[in-house]
N, C-alpha and C positions, 0 to 999 in steps of 0.2 A: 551476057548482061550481068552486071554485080548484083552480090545480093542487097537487100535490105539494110540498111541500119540497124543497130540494137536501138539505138535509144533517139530522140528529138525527131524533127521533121523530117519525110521520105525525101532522097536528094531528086532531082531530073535526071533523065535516062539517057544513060552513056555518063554521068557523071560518075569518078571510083570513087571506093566506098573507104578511102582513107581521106576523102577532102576536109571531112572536120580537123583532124587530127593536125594538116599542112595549114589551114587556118589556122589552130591557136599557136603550131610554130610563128609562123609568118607573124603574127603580133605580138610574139615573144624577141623576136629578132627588131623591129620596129620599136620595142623598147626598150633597147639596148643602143639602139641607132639615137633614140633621143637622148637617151641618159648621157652620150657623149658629147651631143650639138647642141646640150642645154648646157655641160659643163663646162664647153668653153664659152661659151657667149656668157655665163654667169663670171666668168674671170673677165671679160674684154676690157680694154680701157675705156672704151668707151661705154659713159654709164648707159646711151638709150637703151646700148645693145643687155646690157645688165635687167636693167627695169624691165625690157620686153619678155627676155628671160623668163622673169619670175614671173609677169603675167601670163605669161602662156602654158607655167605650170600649177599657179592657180587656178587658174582656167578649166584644166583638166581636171585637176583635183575635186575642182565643182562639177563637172560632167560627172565623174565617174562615181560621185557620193551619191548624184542625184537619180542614175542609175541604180545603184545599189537599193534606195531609198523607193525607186517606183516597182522593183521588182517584189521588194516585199508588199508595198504597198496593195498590188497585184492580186497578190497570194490571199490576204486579207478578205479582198472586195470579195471575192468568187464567196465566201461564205454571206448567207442571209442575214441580216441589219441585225434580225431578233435571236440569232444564233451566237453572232460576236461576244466575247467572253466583257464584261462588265466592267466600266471602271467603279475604282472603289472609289470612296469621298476624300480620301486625299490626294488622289490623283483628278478629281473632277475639277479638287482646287488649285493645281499645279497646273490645267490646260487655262483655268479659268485667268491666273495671272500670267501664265506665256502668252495667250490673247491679247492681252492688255498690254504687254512688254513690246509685242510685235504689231499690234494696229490691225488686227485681221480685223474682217468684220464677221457676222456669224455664218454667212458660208461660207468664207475661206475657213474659219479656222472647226469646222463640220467637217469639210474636204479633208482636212490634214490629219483627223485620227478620224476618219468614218464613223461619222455618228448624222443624226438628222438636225435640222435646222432646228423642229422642234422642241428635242430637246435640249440638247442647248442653250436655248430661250429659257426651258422650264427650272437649268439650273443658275440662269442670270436674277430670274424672279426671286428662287427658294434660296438667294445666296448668305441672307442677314437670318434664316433660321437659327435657331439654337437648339443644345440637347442631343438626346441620343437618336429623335429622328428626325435630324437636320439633314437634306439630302446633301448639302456641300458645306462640308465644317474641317477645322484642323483633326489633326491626329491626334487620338486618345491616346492620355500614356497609359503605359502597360506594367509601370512601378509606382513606389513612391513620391518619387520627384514628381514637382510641378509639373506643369501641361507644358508650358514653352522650352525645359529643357530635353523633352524630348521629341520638341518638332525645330528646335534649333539642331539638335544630332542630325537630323534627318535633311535637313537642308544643308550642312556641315557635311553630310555623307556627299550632295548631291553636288554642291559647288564643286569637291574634291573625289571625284569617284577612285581616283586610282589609289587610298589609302585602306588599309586592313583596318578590322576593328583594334587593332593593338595601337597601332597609328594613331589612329582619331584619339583614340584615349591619352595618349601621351602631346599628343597638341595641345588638347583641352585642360589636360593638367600643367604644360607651364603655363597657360592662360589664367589657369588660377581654381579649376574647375575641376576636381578629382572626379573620377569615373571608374568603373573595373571597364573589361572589355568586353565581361560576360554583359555589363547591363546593357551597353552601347547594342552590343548585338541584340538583346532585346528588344530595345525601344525601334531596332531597323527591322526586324524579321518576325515573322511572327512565332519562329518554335527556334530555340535557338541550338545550333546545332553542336554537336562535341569537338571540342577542338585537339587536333592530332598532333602528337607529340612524336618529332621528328629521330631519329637514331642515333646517339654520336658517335661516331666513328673514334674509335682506340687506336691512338698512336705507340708503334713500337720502338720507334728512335727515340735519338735526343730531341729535344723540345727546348726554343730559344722561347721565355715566357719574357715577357714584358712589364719591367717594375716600375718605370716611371717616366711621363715624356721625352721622346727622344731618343730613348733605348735601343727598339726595335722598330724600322721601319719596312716597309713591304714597296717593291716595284714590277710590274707590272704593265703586255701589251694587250692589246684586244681591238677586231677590226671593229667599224661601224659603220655600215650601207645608209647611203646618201640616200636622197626623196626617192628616185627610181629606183636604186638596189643596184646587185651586181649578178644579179639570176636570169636564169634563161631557163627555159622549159625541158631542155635535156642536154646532153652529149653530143657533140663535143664544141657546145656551143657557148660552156661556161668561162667568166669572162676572169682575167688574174684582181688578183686583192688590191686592187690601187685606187688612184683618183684617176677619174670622176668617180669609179663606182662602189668605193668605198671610202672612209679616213682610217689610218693609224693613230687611235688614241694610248698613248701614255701615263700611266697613273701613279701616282709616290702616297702613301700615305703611313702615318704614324699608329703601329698598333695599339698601345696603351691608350691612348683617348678614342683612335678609330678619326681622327681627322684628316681631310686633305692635303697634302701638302703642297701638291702642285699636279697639274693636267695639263696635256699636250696633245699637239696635234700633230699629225706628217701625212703629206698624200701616197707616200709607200711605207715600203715597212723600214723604219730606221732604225738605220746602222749603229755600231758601238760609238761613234765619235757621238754621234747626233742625241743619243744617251746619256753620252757621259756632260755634254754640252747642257743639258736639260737636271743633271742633277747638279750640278756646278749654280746653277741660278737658282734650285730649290733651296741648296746650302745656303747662298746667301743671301736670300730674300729670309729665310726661315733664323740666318745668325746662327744655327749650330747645325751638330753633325750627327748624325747615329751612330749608336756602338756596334751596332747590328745589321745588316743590309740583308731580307730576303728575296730574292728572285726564283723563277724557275730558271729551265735550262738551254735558253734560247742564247741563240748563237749571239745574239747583242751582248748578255752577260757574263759567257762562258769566253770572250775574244780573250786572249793576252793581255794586248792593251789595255781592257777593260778592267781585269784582273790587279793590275801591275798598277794600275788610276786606284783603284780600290785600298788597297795595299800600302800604297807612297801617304792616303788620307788619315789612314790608320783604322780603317773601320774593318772587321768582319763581316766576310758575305757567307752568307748560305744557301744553299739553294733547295726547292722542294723535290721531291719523289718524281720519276716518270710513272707516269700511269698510276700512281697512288691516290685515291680520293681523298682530298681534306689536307693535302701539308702543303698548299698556299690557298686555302680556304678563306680565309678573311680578304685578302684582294681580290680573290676570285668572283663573291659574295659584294665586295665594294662596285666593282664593275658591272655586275648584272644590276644592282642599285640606278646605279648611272644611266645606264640604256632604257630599265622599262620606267623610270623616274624622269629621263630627259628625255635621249635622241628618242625612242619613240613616242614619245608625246607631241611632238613638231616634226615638220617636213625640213630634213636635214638640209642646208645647204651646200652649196659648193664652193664657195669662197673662202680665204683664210680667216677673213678678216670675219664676215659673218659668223662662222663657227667658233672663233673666237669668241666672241659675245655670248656666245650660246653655253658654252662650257665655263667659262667663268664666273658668272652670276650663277648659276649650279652649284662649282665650287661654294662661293662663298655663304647660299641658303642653307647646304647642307652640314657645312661647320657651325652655322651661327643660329637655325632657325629648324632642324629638322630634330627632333629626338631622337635618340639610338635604342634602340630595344636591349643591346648588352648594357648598356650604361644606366638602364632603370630609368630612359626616359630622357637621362641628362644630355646635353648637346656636346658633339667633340670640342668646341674652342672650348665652351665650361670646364670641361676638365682637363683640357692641355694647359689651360691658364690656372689650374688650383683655385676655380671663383665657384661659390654658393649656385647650384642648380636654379631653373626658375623654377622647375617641379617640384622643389626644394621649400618652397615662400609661402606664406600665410595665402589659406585657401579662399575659395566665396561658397558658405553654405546654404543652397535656395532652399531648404527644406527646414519650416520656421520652428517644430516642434521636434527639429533631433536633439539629441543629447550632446550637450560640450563636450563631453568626456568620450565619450562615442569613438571608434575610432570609424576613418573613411579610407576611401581607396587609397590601395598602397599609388606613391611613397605616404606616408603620415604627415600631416601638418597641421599646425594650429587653422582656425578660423578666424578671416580678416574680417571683423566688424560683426557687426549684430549676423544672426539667423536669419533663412526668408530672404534672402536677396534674391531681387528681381536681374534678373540678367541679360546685356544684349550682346550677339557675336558678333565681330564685323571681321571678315575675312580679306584682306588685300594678298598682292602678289607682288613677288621680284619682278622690277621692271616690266612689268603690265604681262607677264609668262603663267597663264593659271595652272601649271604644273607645278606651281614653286609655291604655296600660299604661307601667307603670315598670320596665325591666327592671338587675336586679342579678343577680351571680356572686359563688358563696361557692366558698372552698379549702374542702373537706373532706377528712375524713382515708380 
């Protein structure tokens, strides 16, 4: 008879004691089996077969969120009502308008963070309280600004979770709003913690520096796993770098401003022609050429051909270090951008044509609407086109008794209009994408 199990439910007798193990194969293989019969039914000509596709992996999507969602939920219940760790009053008033968003009534929405009907109730009653012992009130600021700029941060944090406090800072400053990142992390945290200052790595070669648009551009492959992935639970089950189970993205961008230049796609890994095809339309979409071309040393840029293409253009190619950290750092750095900023933010597609959509609106938020942290916040078109920052412009000061002279979060700018402005943030997106947001500040009265 087999022994025991280490760990979960004792199996039946005469069952071996590796059938856990053959199960998570077996639905590691099943999902491998789908990622291929959803990628082609996502290309078919026929759109049912497309639609059905994608509903059937939404579908799971929701299965398997709602799983994840009832396991913790699980984990929670087993603990006693009066044991459960307490919400604070900013979050009592964040269930109190998700309630309201969603149309629960007060047991559904009791059910959904374990809590009793009653009170619930008692924080519908106590909800128009005021003061310091209001059970359900906004957030106290923790500085001197006003109340609403620091429970706008906070709804700013919460709309946009995937930005650092350096981020938000530099949002809210071309909107008009100077902030440090030390305060933003205040008004979110309650102890704000030391920020770690990373190592630069000393380069011992030559070094191609970049004096002015155009100069020096970088190019650049990297896979990217589609909704399913291309993983399997072991050896030698894993699956090659293609489509369905993966894309070949291609990346060009200019290092002096740090701008896009162009993004591609390929469902293998493509070739020197299909490169060189792909910077031929960045030329001329973009109307000029670099003096400079950095690549690493992938057989796409090391080909003859490709060489000899290079050459005949008049540009200089250089290429980074094997195994050297840091000499194609700035595309390297651009593309992990890309990934936890897009493809993982959304369930990759499989289509050309959709992927498309998906990487180009990217391109163009991240030229036009994102700040760059080397750039002091400025945006790369800003400074590939030589035009005045928005971080740059007369600011909004809410805080009615500072001093004109004063200076405020770097960068420095004058103050647009009286002192004391009331402020409202209205946060929109690139074509309806909340990974991509567009942040504006209105004077209100």
């Amino acid at each position: 008879m087999p022994s025991s199990p280490p760990f979960g439910a004792s199996l039946p007798r005469g069952w071996p004691s590796r059938v856990r193990s053959a199960a998570i194969h077996a639905m590691s293989l099943a999902h491998a089996t789908l990622t291929a019969s959803r990628g082609w039914a996502a290309n078919h000509w026929n759109a049912r077969f497309r639609i059905k596709a994608e509903n059937e992996r939404l579908n799971q999507e929701i299965s398997l969120l709602l799983e994840e969602l009832r396991i913790k939920n699980e984990r929670m219940l087993r603990i006693p009502a009066h044991q459960r760790p307490h919400y604070p009053p900013v979050e009592r008033m964040a269930i109190l308008e998700l309630r309201a968003l969603r149309g629960w009534s007060v047991v559904q929405a009791a059910e959904r963070f374990q809590l009793t009907t009653n009170t619930l109730s008692s924080w519908m009653k106590r909800l128009n309280e005021e003061g310091e012992a209001a059970l359900v009130r906004l957030p106290v600021p923790v500085n001197k600004f006003p109340e609403f700029v620091g429970y706008m941060v906070r709804r700013f944090k919460v709309t946009c979770p995937n930005l650092g406090y350096t981020k938000l800072a530099q949002f809210l400053c071309r909107a008009g709003l100077h902030l440090g990142d030390t305060t933003i992390r205040r008004m979110i945290l309650a102890k704000p913690s030391p920020k770690k200052e990373r190592p630069v790595a000393k380069s011992k070669g030559k070094t191609v520096i970049a004096r002015y648009p155009s100069h020096v551009w970088h190019a650049d492959l990297s896979v990217v796993p589609t909704s399913l992935g291309f993983w399997t639970s072991a050896l030698p089950f894993s699956w090659p770098q293609c489509w369905p189970f993966c894309w070949w993205i291609a990346v060009i961008a200019d290092q002096f401003s740090k701008r896009i230049m162009g993004v591609e796609r390929y469902r293998k890994q493509p070739t020197s022609r299909a490169v060189r095809g792909f910077l031929s339309r960045v030329f001329r979409e973009a109307k000029v050429r670099p003096r400079h071309l950095i690549t690493d040393q992938g057989r796409q840029f090391r080909a003859d051909s490709f060489q000899a293409w290079i050459k005949r253009l008049g540009i200089k190619q250089r290429f980074g270090a094997i195994g050297k950290y840091g000499s194609i750092a700035f595309v390297e750095r651009l593309i992990q951008t890309l990934k936890r900023d897009c493809t993982r933010r959304l369930i990759v597609p499989y289509s050309d044509a959709a992927m498309k959509t998906e990487l180009l609106p990217f391109q163009s938020w991240y030229n036009r609407y994102r700040p760059h942290e080397t750039l002091r916040g400025a945006g790369p078109d800003e400074v590939y086109a030589r035009v005045a920052a928005a971080c740059a412009k007369p600011r909004f000061e809410p805080r009615g008794k500072w001093p004109a002279r004063s200076p405020c979060a770097a960068p420095r700018a004058k103050i647009d209009g009286r002192r004391g402005a009331r402020l409202e943030l209205h946060v929109s997106y690139v074509e309806g994408r909340r990974h991509m947001p567009i942040v504006e500040l209105e004077r209100v009265a």
